[in-house]
C-alpha positions in Angstrom: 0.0 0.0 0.0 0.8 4.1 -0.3 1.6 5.8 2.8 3.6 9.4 3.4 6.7 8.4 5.5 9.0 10.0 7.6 12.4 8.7 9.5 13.5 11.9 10.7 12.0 14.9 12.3 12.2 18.3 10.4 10.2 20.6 7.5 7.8 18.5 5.4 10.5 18.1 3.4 11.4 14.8 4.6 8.2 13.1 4.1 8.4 10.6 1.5 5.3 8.9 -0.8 6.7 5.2 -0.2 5.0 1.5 -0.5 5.2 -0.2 2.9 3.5 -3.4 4.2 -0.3 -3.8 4.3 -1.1 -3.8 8.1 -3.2 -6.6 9.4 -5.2 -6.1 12.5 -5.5 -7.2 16.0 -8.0 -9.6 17.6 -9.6 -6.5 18.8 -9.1 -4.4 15.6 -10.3 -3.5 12.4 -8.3 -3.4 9.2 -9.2 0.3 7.9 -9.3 1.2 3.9 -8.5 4.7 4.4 -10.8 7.3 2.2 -10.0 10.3 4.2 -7.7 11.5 6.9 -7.1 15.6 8.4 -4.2 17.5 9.5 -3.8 18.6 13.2 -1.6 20.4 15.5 -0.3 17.2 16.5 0.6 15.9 13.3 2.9 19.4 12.8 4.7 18.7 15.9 4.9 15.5 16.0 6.8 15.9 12.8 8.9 18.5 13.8 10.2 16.7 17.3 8.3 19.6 19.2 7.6 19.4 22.3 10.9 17.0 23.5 7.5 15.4 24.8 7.1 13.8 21.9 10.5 12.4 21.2 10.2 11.0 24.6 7.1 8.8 23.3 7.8 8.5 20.0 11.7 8.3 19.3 14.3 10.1 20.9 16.5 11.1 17.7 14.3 10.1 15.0 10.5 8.4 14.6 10.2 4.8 15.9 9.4 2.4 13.4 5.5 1.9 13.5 5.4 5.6 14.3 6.9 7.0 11.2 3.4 7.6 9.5 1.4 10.4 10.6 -2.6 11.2 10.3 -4.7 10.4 13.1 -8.0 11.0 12.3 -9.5 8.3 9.6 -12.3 8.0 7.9 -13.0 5.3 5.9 -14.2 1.4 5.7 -14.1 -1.1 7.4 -12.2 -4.3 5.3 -11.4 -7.0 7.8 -12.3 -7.6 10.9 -10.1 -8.9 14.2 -12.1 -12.1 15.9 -13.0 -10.3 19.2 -14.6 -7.7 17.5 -18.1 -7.6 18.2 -19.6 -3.3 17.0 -18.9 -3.3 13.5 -19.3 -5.3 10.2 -17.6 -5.6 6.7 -18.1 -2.6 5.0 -19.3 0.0 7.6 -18.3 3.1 6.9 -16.3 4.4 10.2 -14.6 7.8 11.9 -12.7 8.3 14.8 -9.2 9.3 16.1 -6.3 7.0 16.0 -4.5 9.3 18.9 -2.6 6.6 20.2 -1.5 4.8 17.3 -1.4 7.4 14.0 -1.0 5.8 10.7 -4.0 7.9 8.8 -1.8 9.5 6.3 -1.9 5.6 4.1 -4.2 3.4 1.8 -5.1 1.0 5.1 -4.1 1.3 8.8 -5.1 -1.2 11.7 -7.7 0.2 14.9 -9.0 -0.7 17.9 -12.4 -0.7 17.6 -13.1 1.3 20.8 -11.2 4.1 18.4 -14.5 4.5 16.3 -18.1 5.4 15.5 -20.0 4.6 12.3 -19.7 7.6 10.0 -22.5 10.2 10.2 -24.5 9.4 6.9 -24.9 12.9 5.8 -21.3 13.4 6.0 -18.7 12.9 3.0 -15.9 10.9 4.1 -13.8 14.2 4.1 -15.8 16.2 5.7 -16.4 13.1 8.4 -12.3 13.0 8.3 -12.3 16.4 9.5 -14.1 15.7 12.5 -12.9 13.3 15.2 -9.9 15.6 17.3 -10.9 18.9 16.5 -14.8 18.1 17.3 -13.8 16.4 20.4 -11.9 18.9 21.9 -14.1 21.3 21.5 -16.9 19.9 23.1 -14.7 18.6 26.1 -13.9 22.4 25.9 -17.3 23.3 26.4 -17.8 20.9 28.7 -15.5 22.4 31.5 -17.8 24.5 32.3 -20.3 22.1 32.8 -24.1 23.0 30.9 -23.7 25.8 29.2 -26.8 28.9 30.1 -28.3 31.0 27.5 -26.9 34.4 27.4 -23.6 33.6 29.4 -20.2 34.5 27.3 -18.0 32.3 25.3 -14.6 33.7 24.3 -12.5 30.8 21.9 -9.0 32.2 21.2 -8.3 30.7 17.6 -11.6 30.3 16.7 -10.8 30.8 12.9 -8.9 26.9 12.8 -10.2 23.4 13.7 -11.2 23.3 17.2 -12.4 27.0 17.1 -15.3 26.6 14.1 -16.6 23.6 16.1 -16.2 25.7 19.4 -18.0 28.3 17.6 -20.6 26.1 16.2 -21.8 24.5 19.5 -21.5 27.2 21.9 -24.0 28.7 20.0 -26.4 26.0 20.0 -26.3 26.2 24.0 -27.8 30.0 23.2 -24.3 31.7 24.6 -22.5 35.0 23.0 -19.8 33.9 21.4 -16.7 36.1 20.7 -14.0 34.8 18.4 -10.3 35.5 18.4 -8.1 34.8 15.6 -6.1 36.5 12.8 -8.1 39.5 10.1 -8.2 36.7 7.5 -9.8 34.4 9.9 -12.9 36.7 11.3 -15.2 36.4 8.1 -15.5 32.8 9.0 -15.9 33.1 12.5 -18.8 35.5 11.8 -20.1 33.1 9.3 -20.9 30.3 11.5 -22.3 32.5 14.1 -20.5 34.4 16.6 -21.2 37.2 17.8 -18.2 39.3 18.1 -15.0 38.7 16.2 -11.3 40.2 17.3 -8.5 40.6 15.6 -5.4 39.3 17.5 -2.7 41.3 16.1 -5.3 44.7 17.1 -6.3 44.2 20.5 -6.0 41.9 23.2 -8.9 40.3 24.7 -7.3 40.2 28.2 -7.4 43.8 28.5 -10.6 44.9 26.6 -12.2 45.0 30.3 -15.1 42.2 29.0 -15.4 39.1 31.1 -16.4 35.3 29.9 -18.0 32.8 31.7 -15.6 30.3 29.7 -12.3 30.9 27.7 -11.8 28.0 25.7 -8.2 28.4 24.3 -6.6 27.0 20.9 -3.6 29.3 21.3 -2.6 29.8 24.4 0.6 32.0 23.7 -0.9 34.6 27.0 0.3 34.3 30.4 -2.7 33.2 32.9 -2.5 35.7 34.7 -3.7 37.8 31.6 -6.5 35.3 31.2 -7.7 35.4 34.6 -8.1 39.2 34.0 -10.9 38.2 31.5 -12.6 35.4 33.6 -15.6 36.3 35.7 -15.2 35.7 39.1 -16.5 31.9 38.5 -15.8 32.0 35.5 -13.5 28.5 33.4 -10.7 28.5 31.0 -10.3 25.1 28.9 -6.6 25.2 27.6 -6.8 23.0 24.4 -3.1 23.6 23.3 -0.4 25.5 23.6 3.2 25.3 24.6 5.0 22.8 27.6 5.7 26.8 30.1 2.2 27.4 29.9 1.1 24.1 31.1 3.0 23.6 33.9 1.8 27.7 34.6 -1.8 26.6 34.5 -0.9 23.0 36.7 1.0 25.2 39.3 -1.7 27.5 39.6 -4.9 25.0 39.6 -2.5 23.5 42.4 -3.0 26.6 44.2 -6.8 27.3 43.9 -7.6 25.9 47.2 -5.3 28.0 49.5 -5.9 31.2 47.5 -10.1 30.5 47.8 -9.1 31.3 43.9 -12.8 31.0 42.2 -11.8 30.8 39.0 -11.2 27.6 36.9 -7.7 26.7 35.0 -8.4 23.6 32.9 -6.2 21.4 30.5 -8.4 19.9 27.8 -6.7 16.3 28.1 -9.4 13.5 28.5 -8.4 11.8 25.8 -9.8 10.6 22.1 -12.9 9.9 21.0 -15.2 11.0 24.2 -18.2 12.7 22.6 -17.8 11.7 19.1 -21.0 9.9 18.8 -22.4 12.9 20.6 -20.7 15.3 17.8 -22.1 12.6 15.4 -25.8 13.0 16.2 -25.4 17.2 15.6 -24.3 16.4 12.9 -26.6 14.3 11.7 -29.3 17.1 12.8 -27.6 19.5 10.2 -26.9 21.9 13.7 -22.8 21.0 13.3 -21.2 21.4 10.1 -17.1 20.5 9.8 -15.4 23.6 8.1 -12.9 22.1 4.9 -10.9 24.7 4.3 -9.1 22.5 1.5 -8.1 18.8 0.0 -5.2 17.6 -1.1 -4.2 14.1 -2.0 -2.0 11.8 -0.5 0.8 12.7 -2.8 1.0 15.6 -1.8 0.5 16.1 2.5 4.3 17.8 1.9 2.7 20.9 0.3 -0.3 20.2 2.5 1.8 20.4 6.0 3.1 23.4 4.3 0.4 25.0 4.2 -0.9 23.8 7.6 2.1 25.3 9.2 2.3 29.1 7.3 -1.7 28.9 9.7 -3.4 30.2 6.7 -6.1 27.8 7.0 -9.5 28.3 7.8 -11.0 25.5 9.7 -9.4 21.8 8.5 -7.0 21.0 5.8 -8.3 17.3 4.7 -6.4 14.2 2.8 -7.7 12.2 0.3 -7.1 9.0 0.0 -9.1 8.2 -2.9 -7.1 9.3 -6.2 -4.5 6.4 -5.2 -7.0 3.7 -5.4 
């Protein structure tokens, strides 16, 4: 089979179109013709080595084998089937989120089945490909602050690229005011799919506008949090979905201290792990109320121009592969 390779990290220059081994699957998995996979923030720095976190799990000076193909979300169908598996069939037409395991950016790849919901009917396979991570941790997002109220105030920080147009999309269906954050290129988009209010980063910062949210949910994450408790209401939650290694241990440090400071506000890492809420994020979407946001395709030839482009962040919402023009 085709798959996009890579044996060492760096640019997208190293990525190589190569014809590897056929995977064959578990007891407990599925063997996976690939239609459709997406591009994430993981799969940049994953690629590049960053964070050393990531050379830590996944090879210290270069990839490990079994490791050196990137793509985690899939969707496609379902070809062969491990003996203990007991929720699919032979041709069902599947999404989900290999986080653990990667592999998406090939013809076939191998997955547990607990890694997957049938694909939303309505849904193309790459638009359904654009779905699992970003969709997921955006509602876990959203979900830090526990039911979201009509009328309270949503602020998502990179609202403009994956996570943010789901963020967008499903804060509003809990009847909140949405503001969106993200780059002048970005803020037609946000608008589009219906926020409320739309900043542009580069000409003012959010944390010192004076306005408080009930929930910062946080693609970003380049501001210190003490900026961001600034624009927290007093109860208020902020769901950090990435950002860099500092900031982390900033927000762990100071969660760590809530309950000697009587601190009232809510620091949250986004970090429950794959897959919890897709079939939710499946149903909405079913319902025509959540629509994935494709900004382009490109085929599996060419994910090097594709990462590219991924990395200049020009993108609005998900930059797709297709697996289809190999076959």
């Amino acid at each position: 089979m085709k798959a996009m390779v890579f044996t060492q990290y760096g640019s997208p220059d190293g990525l190589e179109l190569k014809e590897v081994s056929k995977p064959a699957p578990k007891d407990d998995e599925l063997l996976i013709r690939v239609h459709a996979s997406s591009i994430n923030s993981w799969d940049w720095e994953f690629l590049n080595g960053i964070p050393f976190i990531n050379r830590l799990m996944y090879g210290l000076l270069k990839p490990k084998p079994g490791k050196q193909i990137l793509g985690a979300d899939i969707a496609g169908t379902v070809e062969t089937i491990g003996k203990n598996v007991t929720h699919f069939q032979l041709g069902d037409e599947v999404f989900g989120d290999l986080w653990d395991n990667w592999g998406g950016f090939a013809e076939y790849v191998c997955a547990p089945e607990t890694a997957l919901e049938l694909k939303p009917i309505v849904s193309t396979f790459e638009e359904a490909a654009a779905v699992p991570q970003a969709g997921v941790l955006a509602l876990q997002g959203l979900r830090k602050a526990g039911p979201l109220q009509a009328g309270q105030k949503v602020l998502i920080n990179g609202a403009g690229g994956g996570v943010g147009t789901f963020a967008i999309q499903l804060a509003k269906l809990a009847g909140t005011e949405v503001t969106g954050v993200d780059a002048a290129h970005k803020l037609n988009v946000i608008l589009s799919l219906g926020a409320d209010h739309a900043i542009d980063y580069a000409q003012e910062d959010f944390t010192k506008m004076g306005e408080l949210y009930d929930l910062i949910i946080d693609c970003q994450n380049y501001r210190s949090m003490f900026d961001i408790k600034r624009a927290l209401k007093p109860d208020g939650v902020y769901a950090m979905v990435g950002g860099s290694i500092p900031r982390v241990y900033q927000l762990w440090f100071l969660s760590s201290c809530a309950p000697f400071t009587r601190e009232s506000r809510k620091l949250c890492l986004v970090a429950e792990g794959p897959n919890k809420g897709l079939a939710d994020l499946k149903r909405f979407i079913e319902a025509g109320t959540l629509v994935p946001i494709v900004d382009s395709i490109y085929p599996l030839e060419e994910v090097p121009e594709a990462m590219r482009y991924f990395g200049e962040g020009l993108h609005q919402g998900k930059i797709v592969i297709t697996m289809d023009s190999q076959a």
